[in-house]
N, C-alpha and C positions, 0 to 999 in steps of 0.2 A: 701536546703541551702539558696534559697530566699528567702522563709517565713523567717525562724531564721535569717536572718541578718536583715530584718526586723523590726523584735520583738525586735531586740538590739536597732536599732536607736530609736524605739518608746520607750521602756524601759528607754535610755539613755536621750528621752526629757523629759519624767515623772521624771525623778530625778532632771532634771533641773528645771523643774515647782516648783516639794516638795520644792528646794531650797528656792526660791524667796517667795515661801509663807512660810517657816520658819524664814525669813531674816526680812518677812515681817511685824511676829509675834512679832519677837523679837523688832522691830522698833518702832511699835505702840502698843503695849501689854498696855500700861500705856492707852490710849484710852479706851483700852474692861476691866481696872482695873484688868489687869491678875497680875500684880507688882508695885512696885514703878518706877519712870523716870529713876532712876539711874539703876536699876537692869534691863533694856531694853535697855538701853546705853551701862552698862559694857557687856552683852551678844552681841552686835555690835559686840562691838570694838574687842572682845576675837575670833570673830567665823565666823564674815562674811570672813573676807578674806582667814581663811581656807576650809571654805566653797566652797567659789567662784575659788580657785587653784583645790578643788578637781572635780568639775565640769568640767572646762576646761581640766581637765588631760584626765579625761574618756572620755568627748565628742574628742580630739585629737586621743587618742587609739583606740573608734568607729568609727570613722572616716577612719582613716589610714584603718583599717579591712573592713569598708563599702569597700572602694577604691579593697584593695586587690583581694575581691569577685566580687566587677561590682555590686553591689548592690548601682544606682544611687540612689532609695527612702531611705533607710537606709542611704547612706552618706550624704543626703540633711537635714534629723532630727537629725544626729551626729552634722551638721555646728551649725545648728539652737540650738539646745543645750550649742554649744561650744561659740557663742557670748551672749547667756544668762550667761553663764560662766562669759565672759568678760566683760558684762554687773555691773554685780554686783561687779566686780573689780574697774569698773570705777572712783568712790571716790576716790581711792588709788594712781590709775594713774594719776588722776586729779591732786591730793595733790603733787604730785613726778613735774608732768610739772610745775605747776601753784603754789609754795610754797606760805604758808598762811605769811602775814607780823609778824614780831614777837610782841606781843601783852603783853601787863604788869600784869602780875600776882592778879589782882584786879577785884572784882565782885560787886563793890558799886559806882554807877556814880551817878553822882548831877551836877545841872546846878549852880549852886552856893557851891564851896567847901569850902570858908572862911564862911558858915554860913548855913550848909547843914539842907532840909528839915527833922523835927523830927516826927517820925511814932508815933500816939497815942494813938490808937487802934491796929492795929497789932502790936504784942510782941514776943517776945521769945518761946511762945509756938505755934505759928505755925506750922502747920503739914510737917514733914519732913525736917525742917528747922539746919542746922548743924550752919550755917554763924550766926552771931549777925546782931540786928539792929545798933547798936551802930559804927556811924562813925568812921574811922580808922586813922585819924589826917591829919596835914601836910603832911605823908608821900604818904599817897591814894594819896592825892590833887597835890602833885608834879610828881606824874606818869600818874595822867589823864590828866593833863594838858601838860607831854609833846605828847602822844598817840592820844589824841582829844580836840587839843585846839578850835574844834569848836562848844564844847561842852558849851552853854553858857545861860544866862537866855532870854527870851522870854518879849523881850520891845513892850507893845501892846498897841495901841492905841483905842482900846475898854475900857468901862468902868469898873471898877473890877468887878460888878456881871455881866455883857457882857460876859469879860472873864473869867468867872468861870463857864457858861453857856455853852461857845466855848469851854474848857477844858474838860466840862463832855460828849458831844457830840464827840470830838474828843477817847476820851476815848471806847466810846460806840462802834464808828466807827473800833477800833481797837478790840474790844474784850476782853477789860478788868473785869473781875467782881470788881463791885465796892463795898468793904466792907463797910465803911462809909464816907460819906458826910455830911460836916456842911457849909450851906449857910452864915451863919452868919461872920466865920471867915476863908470863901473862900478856905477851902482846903479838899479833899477828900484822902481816901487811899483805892487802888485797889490790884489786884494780878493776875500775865498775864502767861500765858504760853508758853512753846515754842512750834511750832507746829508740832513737828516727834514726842520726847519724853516726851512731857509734863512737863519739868522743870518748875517750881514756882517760878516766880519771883515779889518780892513786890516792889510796886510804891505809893511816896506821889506826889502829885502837892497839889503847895500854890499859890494862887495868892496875889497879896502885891499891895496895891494902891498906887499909884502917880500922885498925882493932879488927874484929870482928865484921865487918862489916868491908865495902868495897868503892873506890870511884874509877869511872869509868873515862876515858879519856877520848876524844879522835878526832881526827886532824884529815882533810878531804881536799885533795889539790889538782889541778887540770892541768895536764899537759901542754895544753896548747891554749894560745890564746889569753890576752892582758885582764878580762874580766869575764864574769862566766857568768853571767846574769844570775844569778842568785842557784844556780845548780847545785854546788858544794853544800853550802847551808843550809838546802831543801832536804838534800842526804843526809845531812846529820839530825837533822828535824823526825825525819820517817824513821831512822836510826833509833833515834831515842823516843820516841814513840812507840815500836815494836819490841822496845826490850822491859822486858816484865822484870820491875824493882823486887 
């Protein structure tokens, strides 16, 4: 009876393991180009948490049975199961303690909304791309501005090619691929990812001269998907944080 209650508990943490490396698959699959981002997202969202209920069920049932028998090693890899279980729950939990702020239905940020930067090489045919380039009006501009009023252009006092210099460094530092750059008229356009699912998201920066001195512009849009929970904005945030005035 030792052995077998055994083989359950060991049994019962292999399933837990399988778990987290299916969970795991499904997370970063756009990584090993198993699928697109979205179809690694929607298998999340559809399967971890039934996943991770079914885990915790079995490891509580093993458990409870290790117990019943006195089979301390088999009830110790039922626990250990059972908070992998709870492990993988944790986003959930997370989400339930700590709710997310509610965020405006909008995937297109710019540091300047009355006069947002224009993509001229990336188009419409971008790979996987549902969203337009094409700015969404006053109405974008009135929701970003009450969600992230501090969302603003970038007044430097580096010279324009300076900060066009600082911008592509900064850029670099973050991990953007940079599809083209034009020295001449200070603006580049990149495409960043996000780092679990690999979402695509396209970036201009413009810098604009004055006097002596320089502003920095950039405008952060996602491909896919009606609102991006505040991903664009966080980019231009670390953006303008990492560029040295």
């Amino acid at each position: 009876m030792s052995n077998t209650s055994s083989r359950l508990g060991t049994a019962l943490l292999v399933v837990a393991i399988i778990a987290v490396l299916a969970i795991g698959t499904m997370m970063f699959g756009a990584h090993l180009d198993l699928w697109q981002p979205v179809v690694g997202f929607r298998l999340t969202r559809n399967y971890m948490n039934p996943i991770a209920y079914a885990v915790i069920s079995l490891a509580v049932v093993g458990l409870i049975y290790q117990l019943i028998v006195k089979n301390p090693c088999g009830a110790i890899k039922a626990g250990v199961a059972g908070l992998i279980g709870l492990g993988l729950l944790s986003p959930t939990i997370y989400s339930q303690l700590q709710p997310q702020v509610r965020l405006p239905p909008i995937h297109d940020i710019s540091t300047d909304t009355n006069n947002p930067p224009v993509f001229l090489v990336l188009d419409e045919t971008r790979e996987g791309a549902r969203n337009t380039l094409e700015y969404g009006g006053p109405e974008v501009a009135k929701q970003q501005k009450k969600a992230y009023p501090d969302i603003v252009p970038i007044q430097s006092s580096k010279s324009p090619s300076e900060a066009f210099s600082e911008a592509l460094r900064v850029a670099d530092v973050m991990g953007w691929e940079i599809i083209a750059q034009d020295s001449n008229v200070l603006r580049f356009e990149a495409t960043a990812r996000t780092p679990v699912y690999q979402f695509a998201d396209d970036i201009v920066v413009v810098v604009t001269p004055e006097g002596a001195a320089s502003r920095v512009d950039i405008r952060s849009v996602s491909r896919i998907g009606r609102g991006d929970r505040g991903v664009n904005a966080a980019r231009i945030r670390e953006f303008v944080a990492a560029f040295q005035n």
